[in-house]
KELOLO-902677 format. One record per residue (C-alpha): residue number from 1; residue in one letter; x, y, z. Coordinates in Angstrom, 2 decimals, always signed. Each point is the difference from the previous one (the first is absolute). Layout:
BEGIN
+-----+---+---------+---------+---------+
!   k ! r !       u !       v !       w !
+-----+---+---------+---------+---------+
! NUM ! A !       X !       Y !       Z !
...
+-----+---+---------+---------+---------+
//
This chain:
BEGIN
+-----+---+---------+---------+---------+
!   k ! r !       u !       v !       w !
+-----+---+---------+---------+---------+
!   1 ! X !  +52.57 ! +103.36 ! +117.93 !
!   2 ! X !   -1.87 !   +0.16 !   +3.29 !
!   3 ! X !   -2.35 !   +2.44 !   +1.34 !
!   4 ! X !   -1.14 !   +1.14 !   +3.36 !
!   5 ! X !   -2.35 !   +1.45 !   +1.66 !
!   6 ! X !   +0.53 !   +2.44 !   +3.04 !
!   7 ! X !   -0.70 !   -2.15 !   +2.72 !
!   8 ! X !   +3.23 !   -2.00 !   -1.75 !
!   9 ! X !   -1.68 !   -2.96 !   -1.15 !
!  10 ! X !   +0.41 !   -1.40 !   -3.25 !
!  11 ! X !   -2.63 !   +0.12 !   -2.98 !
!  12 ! X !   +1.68 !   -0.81 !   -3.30 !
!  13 ! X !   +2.88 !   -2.26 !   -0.83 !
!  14 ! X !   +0.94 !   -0.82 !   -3.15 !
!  15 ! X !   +1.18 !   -3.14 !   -1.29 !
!  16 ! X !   +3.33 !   +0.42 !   -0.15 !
!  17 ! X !   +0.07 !   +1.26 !   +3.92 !
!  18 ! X !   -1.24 !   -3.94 !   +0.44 !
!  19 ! X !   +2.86 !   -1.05 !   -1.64 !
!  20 ! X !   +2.94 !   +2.81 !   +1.96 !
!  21 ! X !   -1.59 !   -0.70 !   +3.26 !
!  22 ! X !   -1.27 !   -3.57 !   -0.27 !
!  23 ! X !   -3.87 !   +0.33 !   +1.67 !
!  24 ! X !   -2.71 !   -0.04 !   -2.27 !
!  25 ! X !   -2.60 !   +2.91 !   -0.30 !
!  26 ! X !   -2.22 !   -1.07 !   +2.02 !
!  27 ! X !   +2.33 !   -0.66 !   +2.64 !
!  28 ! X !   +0.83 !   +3.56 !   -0.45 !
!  29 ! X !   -3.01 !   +2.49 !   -0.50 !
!  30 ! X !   -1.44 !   +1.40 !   +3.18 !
!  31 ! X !   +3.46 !   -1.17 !   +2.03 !
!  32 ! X !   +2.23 !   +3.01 !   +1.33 !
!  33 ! X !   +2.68 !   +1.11 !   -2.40 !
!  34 ! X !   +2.51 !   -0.89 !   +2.77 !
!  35 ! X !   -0.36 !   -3.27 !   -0.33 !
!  36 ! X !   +2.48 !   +0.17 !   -3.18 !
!  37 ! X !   +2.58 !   +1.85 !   +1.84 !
!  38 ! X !   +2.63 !   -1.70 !   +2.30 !
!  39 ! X !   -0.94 !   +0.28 !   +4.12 !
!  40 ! X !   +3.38 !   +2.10 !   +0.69 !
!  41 ! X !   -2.32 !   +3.06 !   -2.40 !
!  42 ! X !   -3.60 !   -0.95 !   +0.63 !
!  43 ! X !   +0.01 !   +2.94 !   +2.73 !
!  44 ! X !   +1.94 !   +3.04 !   -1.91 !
!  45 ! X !   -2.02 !   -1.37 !   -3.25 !
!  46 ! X !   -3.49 !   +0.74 !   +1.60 !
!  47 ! X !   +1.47 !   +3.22 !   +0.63 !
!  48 ! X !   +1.13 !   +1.07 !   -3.02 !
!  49 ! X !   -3.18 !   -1.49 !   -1.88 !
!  50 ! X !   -2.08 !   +2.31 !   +2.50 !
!  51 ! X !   +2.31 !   +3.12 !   -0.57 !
!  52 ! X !   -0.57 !   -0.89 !   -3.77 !
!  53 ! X !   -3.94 !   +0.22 !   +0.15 !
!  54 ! X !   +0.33 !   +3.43 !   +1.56 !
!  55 ! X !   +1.54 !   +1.36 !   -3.11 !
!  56 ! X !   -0.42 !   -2.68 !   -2.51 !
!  57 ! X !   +2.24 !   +1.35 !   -2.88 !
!  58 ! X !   +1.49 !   -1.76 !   -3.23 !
!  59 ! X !   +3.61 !   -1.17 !   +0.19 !
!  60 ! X !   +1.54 !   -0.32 !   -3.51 !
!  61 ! X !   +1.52 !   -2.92 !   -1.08 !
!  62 ! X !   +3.59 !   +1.62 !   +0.95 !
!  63 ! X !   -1.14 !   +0.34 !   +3.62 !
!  64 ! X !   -0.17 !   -3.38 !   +1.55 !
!  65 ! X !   -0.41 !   -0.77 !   +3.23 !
!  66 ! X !   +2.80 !   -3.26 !   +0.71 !
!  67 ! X !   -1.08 !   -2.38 !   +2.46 !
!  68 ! X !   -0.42 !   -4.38 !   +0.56 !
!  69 ! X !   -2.99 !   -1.42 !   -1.17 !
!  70 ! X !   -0.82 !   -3.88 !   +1.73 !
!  71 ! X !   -1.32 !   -2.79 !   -1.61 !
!  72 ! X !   -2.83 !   -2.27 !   +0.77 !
!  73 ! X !   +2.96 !   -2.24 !   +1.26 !
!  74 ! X !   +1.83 !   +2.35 !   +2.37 !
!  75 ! X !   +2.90 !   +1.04 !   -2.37 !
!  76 ! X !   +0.73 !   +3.39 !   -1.12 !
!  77 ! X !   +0.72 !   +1.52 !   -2.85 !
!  78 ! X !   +1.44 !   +3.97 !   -0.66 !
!  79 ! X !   -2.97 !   +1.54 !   -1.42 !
!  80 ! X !   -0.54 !   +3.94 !   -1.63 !
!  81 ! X !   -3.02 !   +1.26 !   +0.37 !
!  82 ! X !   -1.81 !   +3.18 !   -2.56 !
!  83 ! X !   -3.14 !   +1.14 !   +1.80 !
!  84 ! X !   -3.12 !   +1.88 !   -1.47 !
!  85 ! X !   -3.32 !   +0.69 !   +1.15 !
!  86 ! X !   -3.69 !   +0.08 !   -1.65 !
!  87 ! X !   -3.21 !   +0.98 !   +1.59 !
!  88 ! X !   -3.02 !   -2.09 !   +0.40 !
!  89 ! X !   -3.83 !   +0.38 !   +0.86 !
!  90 ! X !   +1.67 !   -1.69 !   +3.55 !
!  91 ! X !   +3.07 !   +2.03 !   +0.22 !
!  92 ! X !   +3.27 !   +0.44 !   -0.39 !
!  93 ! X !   +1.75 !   -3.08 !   -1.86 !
!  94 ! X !   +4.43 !   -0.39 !   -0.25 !
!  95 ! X !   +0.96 !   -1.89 !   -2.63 !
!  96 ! X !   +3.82 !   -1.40 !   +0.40 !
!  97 ! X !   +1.84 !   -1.57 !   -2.64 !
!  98 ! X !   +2.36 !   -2.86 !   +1.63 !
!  99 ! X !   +2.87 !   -0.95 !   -2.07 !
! 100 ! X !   +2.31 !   -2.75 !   +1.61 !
! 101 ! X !   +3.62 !   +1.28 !   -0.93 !
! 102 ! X !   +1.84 !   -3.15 !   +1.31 !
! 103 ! X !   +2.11 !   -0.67 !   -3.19 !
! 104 ! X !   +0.45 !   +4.08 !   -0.51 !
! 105 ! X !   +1.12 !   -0.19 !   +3.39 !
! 106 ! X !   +2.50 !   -2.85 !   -0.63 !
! 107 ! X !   +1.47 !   +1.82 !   -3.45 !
! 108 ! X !   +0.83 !   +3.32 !   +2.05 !
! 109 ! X !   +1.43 !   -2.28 !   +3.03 !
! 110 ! X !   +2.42 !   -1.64 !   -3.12 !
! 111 ! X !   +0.34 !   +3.81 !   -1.82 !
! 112 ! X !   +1.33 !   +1.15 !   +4.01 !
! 113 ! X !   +2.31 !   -2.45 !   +0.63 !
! 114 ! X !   +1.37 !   -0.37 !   -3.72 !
! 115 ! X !   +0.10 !   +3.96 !   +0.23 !
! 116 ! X !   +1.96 !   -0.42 !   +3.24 !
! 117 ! X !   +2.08 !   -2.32 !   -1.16 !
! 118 ! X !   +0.80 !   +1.74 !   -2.96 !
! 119 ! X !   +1.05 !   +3.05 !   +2.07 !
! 120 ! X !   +2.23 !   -2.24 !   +2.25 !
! 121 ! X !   +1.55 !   -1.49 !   -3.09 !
! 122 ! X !   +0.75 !   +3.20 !   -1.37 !
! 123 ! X !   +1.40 !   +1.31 !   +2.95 !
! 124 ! X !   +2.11 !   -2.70 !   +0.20 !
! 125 ! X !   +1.06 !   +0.52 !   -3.55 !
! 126 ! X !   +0.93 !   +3.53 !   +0.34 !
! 127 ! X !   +2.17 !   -1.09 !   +3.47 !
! 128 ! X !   +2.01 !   -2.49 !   -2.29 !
! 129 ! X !   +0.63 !   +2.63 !   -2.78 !
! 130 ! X !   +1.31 !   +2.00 !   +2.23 !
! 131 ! X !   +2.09 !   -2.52 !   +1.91 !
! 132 ! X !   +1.29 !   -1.02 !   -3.70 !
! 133 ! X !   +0.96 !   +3.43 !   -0.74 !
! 134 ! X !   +1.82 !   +0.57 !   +3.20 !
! 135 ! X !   +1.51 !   -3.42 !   -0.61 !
! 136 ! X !   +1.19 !   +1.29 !   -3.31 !
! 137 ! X !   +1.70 !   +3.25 !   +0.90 !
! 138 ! X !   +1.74 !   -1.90 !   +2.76 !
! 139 ! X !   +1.35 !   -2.57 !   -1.98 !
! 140 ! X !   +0.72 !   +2.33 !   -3.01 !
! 141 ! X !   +1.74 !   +2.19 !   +3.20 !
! 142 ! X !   +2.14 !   -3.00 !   +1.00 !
! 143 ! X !   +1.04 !   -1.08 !   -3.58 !
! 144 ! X !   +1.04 !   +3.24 !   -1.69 !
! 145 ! X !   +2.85 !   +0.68 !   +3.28 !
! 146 ! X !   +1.80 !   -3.19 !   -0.53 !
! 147 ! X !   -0.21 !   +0.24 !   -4.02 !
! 148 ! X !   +0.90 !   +3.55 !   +0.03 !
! 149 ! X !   +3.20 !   -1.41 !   +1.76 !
! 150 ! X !   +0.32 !   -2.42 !   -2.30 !
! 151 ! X !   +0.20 !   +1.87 !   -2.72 !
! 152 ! X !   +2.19 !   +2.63 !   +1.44 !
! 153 ! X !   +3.15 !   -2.55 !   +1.31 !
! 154 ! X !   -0.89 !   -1.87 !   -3.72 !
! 155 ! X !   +0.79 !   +3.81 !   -1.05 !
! 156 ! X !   +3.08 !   +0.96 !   +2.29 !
! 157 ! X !   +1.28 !   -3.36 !   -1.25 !
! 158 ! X !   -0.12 !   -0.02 !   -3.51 !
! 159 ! X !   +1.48 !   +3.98 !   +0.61 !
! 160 ! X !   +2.82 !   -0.38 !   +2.34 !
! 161 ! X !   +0.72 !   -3.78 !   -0.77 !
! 162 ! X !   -0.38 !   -0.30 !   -3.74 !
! 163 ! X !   +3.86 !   -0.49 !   -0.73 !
! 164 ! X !   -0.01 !   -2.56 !   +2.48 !
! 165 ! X !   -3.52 !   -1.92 !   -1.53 !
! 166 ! X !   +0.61 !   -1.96 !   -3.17 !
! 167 ! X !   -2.87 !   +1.09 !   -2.83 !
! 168 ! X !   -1.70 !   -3.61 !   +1.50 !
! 169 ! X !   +0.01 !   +1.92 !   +3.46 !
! 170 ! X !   -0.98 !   +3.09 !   -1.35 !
! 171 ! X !   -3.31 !   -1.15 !   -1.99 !
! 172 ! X !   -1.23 !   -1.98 !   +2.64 !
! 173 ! X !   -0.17 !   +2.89 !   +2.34 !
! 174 ! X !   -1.78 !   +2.08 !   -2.90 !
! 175 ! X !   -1.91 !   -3.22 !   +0.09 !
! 176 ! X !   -0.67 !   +0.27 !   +3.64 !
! 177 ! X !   -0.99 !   +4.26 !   -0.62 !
! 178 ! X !   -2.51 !   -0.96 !   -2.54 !
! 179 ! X !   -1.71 !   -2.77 !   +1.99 !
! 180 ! X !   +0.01 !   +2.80 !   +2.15 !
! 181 ! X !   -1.74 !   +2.55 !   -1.76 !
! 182 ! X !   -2.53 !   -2.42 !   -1.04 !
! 183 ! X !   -0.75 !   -1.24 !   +3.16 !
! 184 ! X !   -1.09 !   +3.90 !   +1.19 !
! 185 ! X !   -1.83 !   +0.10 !   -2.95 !
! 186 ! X !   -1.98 !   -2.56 !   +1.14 !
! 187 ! X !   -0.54 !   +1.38 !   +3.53 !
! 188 ! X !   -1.61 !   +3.05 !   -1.95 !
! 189 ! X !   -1.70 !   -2.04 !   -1.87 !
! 190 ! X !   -1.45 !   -2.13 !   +3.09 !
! 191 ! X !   -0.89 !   +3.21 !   +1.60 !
! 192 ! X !   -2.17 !   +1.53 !   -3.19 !
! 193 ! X !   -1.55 !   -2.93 !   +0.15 !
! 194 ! X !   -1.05 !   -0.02 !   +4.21 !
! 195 ! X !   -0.78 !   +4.20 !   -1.14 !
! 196 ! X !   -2.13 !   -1.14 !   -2.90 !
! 197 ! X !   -2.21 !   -2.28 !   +2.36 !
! 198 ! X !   -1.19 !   +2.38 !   +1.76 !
! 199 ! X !   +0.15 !   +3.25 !   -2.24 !
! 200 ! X !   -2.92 !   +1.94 !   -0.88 !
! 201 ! X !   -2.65 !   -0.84 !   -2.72 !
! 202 ! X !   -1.42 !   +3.14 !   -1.71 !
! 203 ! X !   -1.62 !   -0.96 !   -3.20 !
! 204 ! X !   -0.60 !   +2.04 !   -2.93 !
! 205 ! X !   +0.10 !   -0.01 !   -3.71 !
! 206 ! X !   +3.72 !   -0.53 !   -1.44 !
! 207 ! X !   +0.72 !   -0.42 !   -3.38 !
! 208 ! X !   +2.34 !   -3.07 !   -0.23 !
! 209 ! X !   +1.51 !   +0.79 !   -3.73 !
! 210 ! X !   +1.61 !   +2.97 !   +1.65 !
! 211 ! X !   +1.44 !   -1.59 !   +2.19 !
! 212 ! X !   +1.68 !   -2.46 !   -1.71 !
! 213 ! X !   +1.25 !   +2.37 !   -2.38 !
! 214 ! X !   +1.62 !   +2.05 !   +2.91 !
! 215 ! X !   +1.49 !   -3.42 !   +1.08 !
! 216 ! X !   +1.56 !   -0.29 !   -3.43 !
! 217 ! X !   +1.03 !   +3.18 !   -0.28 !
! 218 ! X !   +2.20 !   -0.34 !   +3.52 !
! 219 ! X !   +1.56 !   -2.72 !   -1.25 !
! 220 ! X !   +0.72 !   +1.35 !   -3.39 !
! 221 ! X !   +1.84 !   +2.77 !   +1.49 !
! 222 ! X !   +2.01 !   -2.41 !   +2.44 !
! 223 ! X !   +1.02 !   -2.20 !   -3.33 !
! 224 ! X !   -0.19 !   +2.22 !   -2.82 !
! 225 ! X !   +2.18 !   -1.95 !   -2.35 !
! 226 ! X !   -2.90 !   -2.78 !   +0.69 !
! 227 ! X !   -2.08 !   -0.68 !   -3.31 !
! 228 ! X !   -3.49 !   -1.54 !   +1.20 !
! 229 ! X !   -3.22 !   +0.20 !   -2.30 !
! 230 ! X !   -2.74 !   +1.25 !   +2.82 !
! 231 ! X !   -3.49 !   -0.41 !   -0.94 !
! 232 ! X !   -2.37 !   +1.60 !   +2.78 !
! 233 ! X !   -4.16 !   -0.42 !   -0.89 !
! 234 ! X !   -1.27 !   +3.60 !   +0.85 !
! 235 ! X !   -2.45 !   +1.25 !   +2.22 !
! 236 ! X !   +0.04 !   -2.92 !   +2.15 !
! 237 ! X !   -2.00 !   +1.28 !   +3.16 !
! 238 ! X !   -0.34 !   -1.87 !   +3.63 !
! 239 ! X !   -1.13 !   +1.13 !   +3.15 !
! 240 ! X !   +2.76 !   -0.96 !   +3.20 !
! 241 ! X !   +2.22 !   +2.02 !   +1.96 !
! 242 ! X !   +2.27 !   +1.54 !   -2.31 !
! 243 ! X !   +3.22 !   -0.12 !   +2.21 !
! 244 ! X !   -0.39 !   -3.94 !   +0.42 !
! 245 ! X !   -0.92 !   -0.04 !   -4.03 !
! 246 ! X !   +3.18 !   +2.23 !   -0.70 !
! 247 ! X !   +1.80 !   -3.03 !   +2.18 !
! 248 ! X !   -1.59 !   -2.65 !   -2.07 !
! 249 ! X !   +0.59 !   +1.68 !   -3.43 !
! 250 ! X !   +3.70 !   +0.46 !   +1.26 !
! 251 ! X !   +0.03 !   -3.60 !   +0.66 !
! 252 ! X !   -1.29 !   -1.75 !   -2.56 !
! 253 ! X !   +2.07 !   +2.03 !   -2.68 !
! 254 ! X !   +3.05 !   +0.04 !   +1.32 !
! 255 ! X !   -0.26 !   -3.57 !   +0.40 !
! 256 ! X !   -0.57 !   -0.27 !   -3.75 !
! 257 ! X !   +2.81 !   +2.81 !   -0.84 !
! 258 ! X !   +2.33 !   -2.53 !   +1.87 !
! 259 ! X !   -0.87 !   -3.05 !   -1.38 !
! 260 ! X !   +0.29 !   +1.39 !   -3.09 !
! 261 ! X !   +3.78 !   +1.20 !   +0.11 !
! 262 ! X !   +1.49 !   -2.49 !   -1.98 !
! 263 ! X !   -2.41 !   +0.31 !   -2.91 !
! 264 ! X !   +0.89 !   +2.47 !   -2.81 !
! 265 ! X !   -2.63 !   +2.16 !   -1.18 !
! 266 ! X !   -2.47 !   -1.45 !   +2.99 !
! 267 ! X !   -3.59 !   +0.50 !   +0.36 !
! 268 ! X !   -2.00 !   +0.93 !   +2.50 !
! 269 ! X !   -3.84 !   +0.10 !   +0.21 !
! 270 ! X !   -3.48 !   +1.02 !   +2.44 !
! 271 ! X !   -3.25 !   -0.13 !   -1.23 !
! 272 ! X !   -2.93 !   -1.73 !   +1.37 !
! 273 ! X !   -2.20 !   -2.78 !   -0.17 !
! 274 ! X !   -3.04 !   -1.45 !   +1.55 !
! 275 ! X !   -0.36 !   -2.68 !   +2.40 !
! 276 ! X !   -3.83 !   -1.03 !   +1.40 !
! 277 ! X !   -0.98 !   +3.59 !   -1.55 !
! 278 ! X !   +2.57 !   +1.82 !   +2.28 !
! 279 ! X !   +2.78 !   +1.91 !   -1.40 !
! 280 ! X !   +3.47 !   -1.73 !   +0.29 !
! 281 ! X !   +3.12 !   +2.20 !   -0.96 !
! 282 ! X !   +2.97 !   -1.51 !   -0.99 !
! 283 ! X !   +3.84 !   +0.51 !   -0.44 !
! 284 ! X !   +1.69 !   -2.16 !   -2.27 !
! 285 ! X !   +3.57 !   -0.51 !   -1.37 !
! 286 ! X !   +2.22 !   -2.31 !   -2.23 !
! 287 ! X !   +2.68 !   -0.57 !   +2.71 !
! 288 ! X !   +1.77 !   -2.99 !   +1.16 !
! 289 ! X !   -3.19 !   -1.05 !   +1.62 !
! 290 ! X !   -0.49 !   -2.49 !   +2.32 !
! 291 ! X !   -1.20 !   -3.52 !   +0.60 !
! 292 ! X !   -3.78 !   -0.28 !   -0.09 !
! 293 ! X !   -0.34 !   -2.39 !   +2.75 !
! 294 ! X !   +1.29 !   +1.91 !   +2.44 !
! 295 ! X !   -1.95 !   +3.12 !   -0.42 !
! 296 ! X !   -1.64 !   +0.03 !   +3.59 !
! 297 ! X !   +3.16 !   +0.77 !   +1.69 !
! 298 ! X !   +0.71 !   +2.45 !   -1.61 !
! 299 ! X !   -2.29 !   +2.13 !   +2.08 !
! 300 ! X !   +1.83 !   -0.97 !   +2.80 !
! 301 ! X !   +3.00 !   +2.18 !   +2.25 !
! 302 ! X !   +3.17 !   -1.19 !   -0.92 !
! 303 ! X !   -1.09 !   -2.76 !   -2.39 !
! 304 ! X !   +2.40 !   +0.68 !   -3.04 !
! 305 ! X !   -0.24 !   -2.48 !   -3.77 !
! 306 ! X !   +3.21 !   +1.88 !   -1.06 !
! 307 ! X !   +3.14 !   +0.79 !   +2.43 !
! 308 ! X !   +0.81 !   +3.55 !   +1.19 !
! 309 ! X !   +3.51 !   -0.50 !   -1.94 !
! 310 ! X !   -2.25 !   -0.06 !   -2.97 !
! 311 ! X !   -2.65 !   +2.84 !   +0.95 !
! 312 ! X !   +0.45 !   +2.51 !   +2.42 !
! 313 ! X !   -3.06 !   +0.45 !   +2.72 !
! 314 ! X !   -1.25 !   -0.94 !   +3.20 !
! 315 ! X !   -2.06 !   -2.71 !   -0.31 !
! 316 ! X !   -2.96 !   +2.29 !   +1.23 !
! 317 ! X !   -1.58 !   +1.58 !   -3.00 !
! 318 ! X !   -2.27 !   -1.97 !   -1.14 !
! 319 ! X !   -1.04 !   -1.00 !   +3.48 !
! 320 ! X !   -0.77 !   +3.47 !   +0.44 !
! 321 ! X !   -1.84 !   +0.15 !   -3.32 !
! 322 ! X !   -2.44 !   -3.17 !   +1.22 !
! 323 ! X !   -0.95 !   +2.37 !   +3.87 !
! 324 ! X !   -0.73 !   +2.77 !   -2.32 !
! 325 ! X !   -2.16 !   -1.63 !   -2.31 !
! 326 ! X !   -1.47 !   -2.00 !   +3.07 !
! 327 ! X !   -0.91 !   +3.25 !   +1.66 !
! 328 ! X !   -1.85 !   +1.38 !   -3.02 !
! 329 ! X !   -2.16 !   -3.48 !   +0.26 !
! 330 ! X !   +1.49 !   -1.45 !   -2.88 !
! 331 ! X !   +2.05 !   -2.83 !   -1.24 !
! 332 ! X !   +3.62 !   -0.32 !   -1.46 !
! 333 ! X !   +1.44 !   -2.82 !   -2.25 !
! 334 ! X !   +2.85 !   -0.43 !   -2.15 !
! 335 ! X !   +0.53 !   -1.70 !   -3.47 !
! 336 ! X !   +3.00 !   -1.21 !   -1.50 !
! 337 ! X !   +2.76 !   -2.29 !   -1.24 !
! 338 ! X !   +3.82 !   +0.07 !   -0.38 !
! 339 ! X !   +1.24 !   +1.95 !   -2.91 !
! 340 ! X !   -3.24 !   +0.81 !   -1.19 !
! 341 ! X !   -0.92 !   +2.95 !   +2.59 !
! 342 ! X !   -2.84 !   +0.35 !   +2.68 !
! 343 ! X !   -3.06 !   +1.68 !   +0.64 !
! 344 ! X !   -1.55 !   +1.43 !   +3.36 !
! 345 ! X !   -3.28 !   +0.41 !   +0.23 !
! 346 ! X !   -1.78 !   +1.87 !   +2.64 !
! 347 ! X !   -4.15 !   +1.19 !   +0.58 !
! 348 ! X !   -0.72 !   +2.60 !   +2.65 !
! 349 ! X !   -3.07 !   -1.22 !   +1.94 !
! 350 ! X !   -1.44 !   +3.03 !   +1.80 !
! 351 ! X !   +1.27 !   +2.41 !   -2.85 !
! 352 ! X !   +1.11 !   -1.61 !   -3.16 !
! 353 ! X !   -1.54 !   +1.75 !   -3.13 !
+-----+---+---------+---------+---------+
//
């Protein structure tokens, strides 16, 4: 705190302006308040200190005046200054309060650049999603014309040429069809996966048990002659964007309505659980299963534990399962061991419960 008097000298300092500007008091009472202000301001200072004692007025804490303060030793400092005023039996006395804002000054300097940087980095972030998804029609573009040829001589052939093929001839171009088929599956599939990046996120409340009952019921009408023991915990709510959620739920069961095939009288199960006191849904089934250890890549495009001759898919399901779940701010794992089933669990961050 400092106070002066209209002729803009100083007559109170307190102790901690000793220690922000170095002099002592007595160094500092009767001397013009100038002498704490750099020589570049002295002039428009006197002014404005003048101007001030014209129509002395309080300035609330909210209204600071920014300026450099300077040290006994020269330096300078960025300093905010809240002015008041009292009266005495000798006039007019402004009180300022002097707060040196160096290290406030310093955080916003870091908060600008990290803001800027962060606004760079996402710009640069949404220029590589889109080159990605250009990159993906174009190759998805270039593929399908040379399979959809493929596919059609494989066709012409095994039509107009089959008394001519032996059965060896004619199964491997059925062979060659199928590859075919799957391969443009995949292309779909790598393309759900560029849309799903960068689809929208609308959140509200979805109720999960529904969902997975719809699931079932799809694929109970595609395999009715299917016997599989369903148990679905009710009322299980969550709060995501219910068209990625539908995807999930589509996922996940269908994953364990394949696996499943080969079992009579299967069963298949979601309920949920708590992990760290956050809700964590699960979908389990007694299916072939799969080998603990290598649980991580499962989560991964392409990265099969059981051959497409086997199972039927794309390789991209439960990769797309993992960007969901990572989108809702969650976390996906999977449990498991051959011939004894497996288990994926999944929380949903933002909205889960």
């Amino acid at each position: 705190m400092v106070g002066v008097s209209q002729d803009g000298s100083i007559i109170m300092a307190n102790s901690q302006t000793e220690a922000v500007f170095g002099y002592s008091r007595d160094e500092l009472i009767g001397r013009p308040l100038e002498m704490l202000v750099p020589d570049r301001a002295k002039k428009i200072h006197a002014k404005h200190r003048d101007r001030y004692f014209l129509e002395p007025r309080v300035r609330p804490m909210g209204q600071v005046v920014s300026l450099a303060g300077q040290r006994a030793d020269g330096s300078e400092f960025p300093a905010e200054i809240s002015l008041s005023w009292i009266e005495t039996p000798d006039g007019i006395v402004a009180l300022g309060a002097v707060r040196d804002v160096t290290d406030r000054r310093h955080q916003e300097d870091e908060t600008r650049q990290a803001r800027a940087q962060a606004e760079r980095s996402a710009a640069e972030l949404q220029d590589a999603y889109r080159e990605l998804q250009s990159f993906s029609y174009a190759v998805a573009h270039d593929l399908r014309a040379p399979l959809r040829a493929i596919d059609g001589f494989s066709q012409a052939l095994l039509e107009d040429y089959s008394s001519v093929l032996d059965e060896d001839g004619q199964g491997y171009l059925e062979r060659v069809r199928k590859n075919v088929h799957r391969m443009s599956g995949m292309i779909d599939a790598l393309l759900d996966l560029s849309r799903l990046v960068r689809s929208t996120f609308d959140p509200t409340h979805v109720n999960l048990s529904w969902l997975v009952e719809d699931a079932l019921a799809a694929l109970r009408d595609a395999e009715p002659d299917r016997e599989v023991d369903a148990v679905v915990q009710r009322g299980l709510l969550a709060r995501g964007d219910r068209g990625l959620l539908v995807i999930l739920i589509n996922n996940l069961v269908s994953n364990a309505w394949k696996f499943t095939a080969s079992r009579p009288g299967a069963r298949i199960e979601f309920g949920v659980g708590d992990k760290d006191g956050v809700p964590e849904f699960f979908v389990r089934d007694d299916g072939v299963g799969f080998d603990g250890r290598y649980a991580d890549k499962l989560f991964t495009p392409f990265q099969r534990l059981h051959g497409p001759e086997e199972f039927a898919g794309s390789g991209i399901g439960l990769a797309t399962a993992e960007r969901i779940v990572r989108r809702h701010g969650g976390q996906i794992r999977a449990e498991g061991a051959v011939n004894r089933g497996a288990t994926f669990y999944f929380t949903l961050g933002r909205g889960g419960g």
